[in-house]
N, C-alpha and C positions, 0 to 999 in steps of 0.2 A: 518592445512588443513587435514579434517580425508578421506581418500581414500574411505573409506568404508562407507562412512553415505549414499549412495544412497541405501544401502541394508535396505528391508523394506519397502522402501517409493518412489517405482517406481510409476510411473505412472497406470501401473498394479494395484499395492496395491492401489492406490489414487481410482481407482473405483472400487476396492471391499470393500473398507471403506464406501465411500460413498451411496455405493447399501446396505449396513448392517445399516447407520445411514443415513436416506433418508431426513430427516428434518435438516439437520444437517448446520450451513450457512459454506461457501463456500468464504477463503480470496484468492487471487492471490498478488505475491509478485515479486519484479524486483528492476529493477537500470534504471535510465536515465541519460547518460553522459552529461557533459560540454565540455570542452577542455579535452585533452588528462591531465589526470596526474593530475586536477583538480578536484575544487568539484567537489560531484556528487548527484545524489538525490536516496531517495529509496523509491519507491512509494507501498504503501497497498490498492486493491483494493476489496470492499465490493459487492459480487458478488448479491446479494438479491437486494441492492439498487441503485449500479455503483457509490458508494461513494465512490472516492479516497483519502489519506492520502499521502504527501510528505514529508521526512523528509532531511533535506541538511547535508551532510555528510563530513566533508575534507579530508577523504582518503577513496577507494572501499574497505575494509578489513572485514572480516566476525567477527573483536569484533565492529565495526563501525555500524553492522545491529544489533549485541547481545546490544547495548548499548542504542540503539532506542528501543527495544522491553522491558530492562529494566527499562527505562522511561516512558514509555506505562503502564508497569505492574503496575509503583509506582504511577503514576496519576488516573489508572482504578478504582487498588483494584483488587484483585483475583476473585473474583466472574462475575464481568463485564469483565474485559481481557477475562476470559475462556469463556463466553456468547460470546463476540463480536470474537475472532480470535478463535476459537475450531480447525481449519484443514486451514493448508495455502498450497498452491501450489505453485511450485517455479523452475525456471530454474535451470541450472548446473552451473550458475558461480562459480566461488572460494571467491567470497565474501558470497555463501550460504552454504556454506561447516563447518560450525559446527552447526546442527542443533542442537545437545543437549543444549547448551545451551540459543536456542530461547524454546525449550521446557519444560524445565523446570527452576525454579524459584531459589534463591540462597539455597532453604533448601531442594532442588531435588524434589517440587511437582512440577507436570505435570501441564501445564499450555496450551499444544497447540500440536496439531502433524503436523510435516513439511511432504511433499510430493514434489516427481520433476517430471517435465515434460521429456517425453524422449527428447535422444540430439537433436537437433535443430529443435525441434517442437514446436516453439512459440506461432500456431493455438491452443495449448490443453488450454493455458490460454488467450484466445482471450480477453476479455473483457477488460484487465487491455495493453493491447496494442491499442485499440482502443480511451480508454482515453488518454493514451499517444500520442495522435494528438493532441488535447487539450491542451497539457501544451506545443506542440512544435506550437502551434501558438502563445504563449507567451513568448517562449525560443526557436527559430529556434535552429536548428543541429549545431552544433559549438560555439553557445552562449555560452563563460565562467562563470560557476555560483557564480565565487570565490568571487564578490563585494556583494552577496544576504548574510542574513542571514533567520533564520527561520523566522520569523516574516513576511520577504516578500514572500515566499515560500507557509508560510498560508494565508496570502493574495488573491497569486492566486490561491490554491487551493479551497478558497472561492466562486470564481468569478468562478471557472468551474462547482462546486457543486451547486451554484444557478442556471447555464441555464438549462432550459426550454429544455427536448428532446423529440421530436414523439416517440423516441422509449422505454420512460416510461409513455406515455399516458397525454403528454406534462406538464411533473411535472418535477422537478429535483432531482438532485441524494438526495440531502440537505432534501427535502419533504419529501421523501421516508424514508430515514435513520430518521429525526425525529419521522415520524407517529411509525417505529419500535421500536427503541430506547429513544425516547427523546431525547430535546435538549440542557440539562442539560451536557450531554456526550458530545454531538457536540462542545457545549462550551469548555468542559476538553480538545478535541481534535483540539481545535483553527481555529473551521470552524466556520464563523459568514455566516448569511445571506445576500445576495447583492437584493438590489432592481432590479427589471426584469432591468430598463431602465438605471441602472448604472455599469452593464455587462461590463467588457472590457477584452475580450479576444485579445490582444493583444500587441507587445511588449513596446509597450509607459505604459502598467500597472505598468512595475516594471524598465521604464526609472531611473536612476540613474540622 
């Protein structure tokens, strides 16, 4: 756990960065529990489209977040990682406390720059909290996640990235992110599309 990795990459820095790189997209980064001491998940949210990413975790530990982002790096390819995650924002937990190595790759190129929200300011990364309703109407507060693996994880990240919101001009997050990106990527990142009418946000999705 490095003490010192907030220096830099305060929330201060976070919008002087982004007022010097104004096009620049914009990831928000978290944790949503299970049971106490249980999985846990670690969600990537794409602030340009509201496309979330959930990755299931068996322990909160910050080589547990370094581990996902180096699976990410090796399915992307360097050139797409640095396109898609350029500047992530990210709370004070102790599972986000080694950014160097979310940031850079195992031969020390740069790959991404971490930023943290001040202490318990959760409003600075609103977006990626508010899909987090979304996955707690498929996983209420105290659902243990430890019988899921990824496979159901992307499932229902699936089923959230297909509905339909007013407030992307009733397209969904899925839309968005293809028209940007393609769906070639979406693929790598194991979001398939759901038929509007086979939606199921809720917990009977990933009944055991």
């Amino acid at each position: 756990m490095d003490k010192q990795c907030h220096a830099g990459r305060t929330y201060e820095d976070f919008l002087e960065f982004t007022a010097a790189t104004p096009d620049i997209p914009v990831i928000e980064m978290d944790s949503v529990e299970g049971r106490k001491g249980g999985k846990i998940l670690l969600t990537i949210y794409f602030r340009n489209c509201s496309l979330m990413l959930a990755f299931i975790r068996d322990h909160n530990t910050a080589k547990s977040v370094t581990d996902i982002f180096n699976e990410l790096y090796t399915c992307l390819g360097h050139d797409i990682f640095v396109d898609l995650l350029p500047v992530i924002l990210t709370d004070r937990g102790s599972e986000f406390t080694d950014p160097l190595s979310i940031e850079f790759d195992a031969n020390g190129r740069r790959r991404t720059r971490v930023f943290y929200c001040d202490p318990q300011r959760s409003n600075q990364k609103g977006g990626i909290e508010v899909t987090h309703e979304m996955i707690r109407r498929v996983l209420p507060k105290k659902t243990s996640f430890d019988a899921f693996t990824q496979d159901d994880i992307s499932l229902m990240m699936s089923h959230i990235n297909s509905y339909k919101r007013k407030k992307l001009g009733n397209r969904s997050a899925n839309q968005l992110f293809s028209f940007l990106h393609g769906e070639e990527i979406l693929r790598k990142l194991g979001i398939t599309l759901i038929p509007s009418d086979e939606i199921n946000l809720t917990p009977l999705l990933l009944k055991k």
